[in-house]
N, C-alpha and C positions, 0 to 999 in steps of 0.2 A: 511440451508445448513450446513453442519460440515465444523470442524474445519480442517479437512485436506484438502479436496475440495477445499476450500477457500484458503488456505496457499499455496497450489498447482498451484490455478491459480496466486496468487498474485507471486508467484515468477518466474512463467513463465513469465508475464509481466516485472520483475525485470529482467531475463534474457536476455530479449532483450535491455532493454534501457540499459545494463553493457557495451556494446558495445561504449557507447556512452563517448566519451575521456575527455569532461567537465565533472564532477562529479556532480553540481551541477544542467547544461540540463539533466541530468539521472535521479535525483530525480524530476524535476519538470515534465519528461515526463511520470514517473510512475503516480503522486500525479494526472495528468492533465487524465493521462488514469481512473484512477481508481474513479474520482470527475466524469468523462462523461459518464461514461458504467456501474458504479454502482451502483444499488439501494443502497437509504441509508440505507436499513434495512441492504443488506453484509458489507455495511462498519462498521456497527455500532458490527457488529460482527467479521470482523476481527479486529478490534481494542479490541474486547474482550480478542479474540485469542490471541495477540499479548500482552494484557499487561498479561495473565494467562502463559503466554508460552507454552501452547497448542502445540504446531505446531512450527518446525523449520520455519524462515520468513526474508526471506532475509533482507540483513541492508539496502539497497534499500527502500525497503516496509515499512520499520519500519521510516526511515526519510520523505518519502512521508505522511504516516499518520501522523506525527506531524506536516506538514504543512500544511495539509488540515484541521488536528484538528486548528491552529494555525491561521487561516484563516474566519473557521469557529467563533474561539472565536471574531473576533474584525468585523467582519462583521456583 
């Protein structure tokens, strides 16, 4: 998938959880959407995206992938 595709949806999903007034339910409901609907192969490529800067990516997106990466390492 490209890197806009990807960057696109990840921040449509960022866009909705922005709505959400804890800051820190907003990131967990992006991390939690994007750990359950996404193959790892687009995660592993928006986190490519995302450390290349590729693609505009919401800060949303960008704190949920370090928690899933974050998550990932100690599991």
């Amino acid at each position: 998938m490209n890197p806009q595709n990807l960057s696109e949806m990840a921040n449509s999903i960022a866009d909705f959880f922005a709505a959400e007034p804890d800051h820190a339910e907003a990131v967990a409901g992006v991390a939690n959407h994007i750990d359950k609907f996404w193959e790892p192969r687009m995660q592993k490529q928006l986190r490519a995206c995302i450390a290349k800067g590729e693609e505009h990516v919401h800060p949303l997106v960008i704190e949920a992938m370090r928690t899933l990466s974050a998550t990932a390492a100690v599991g």
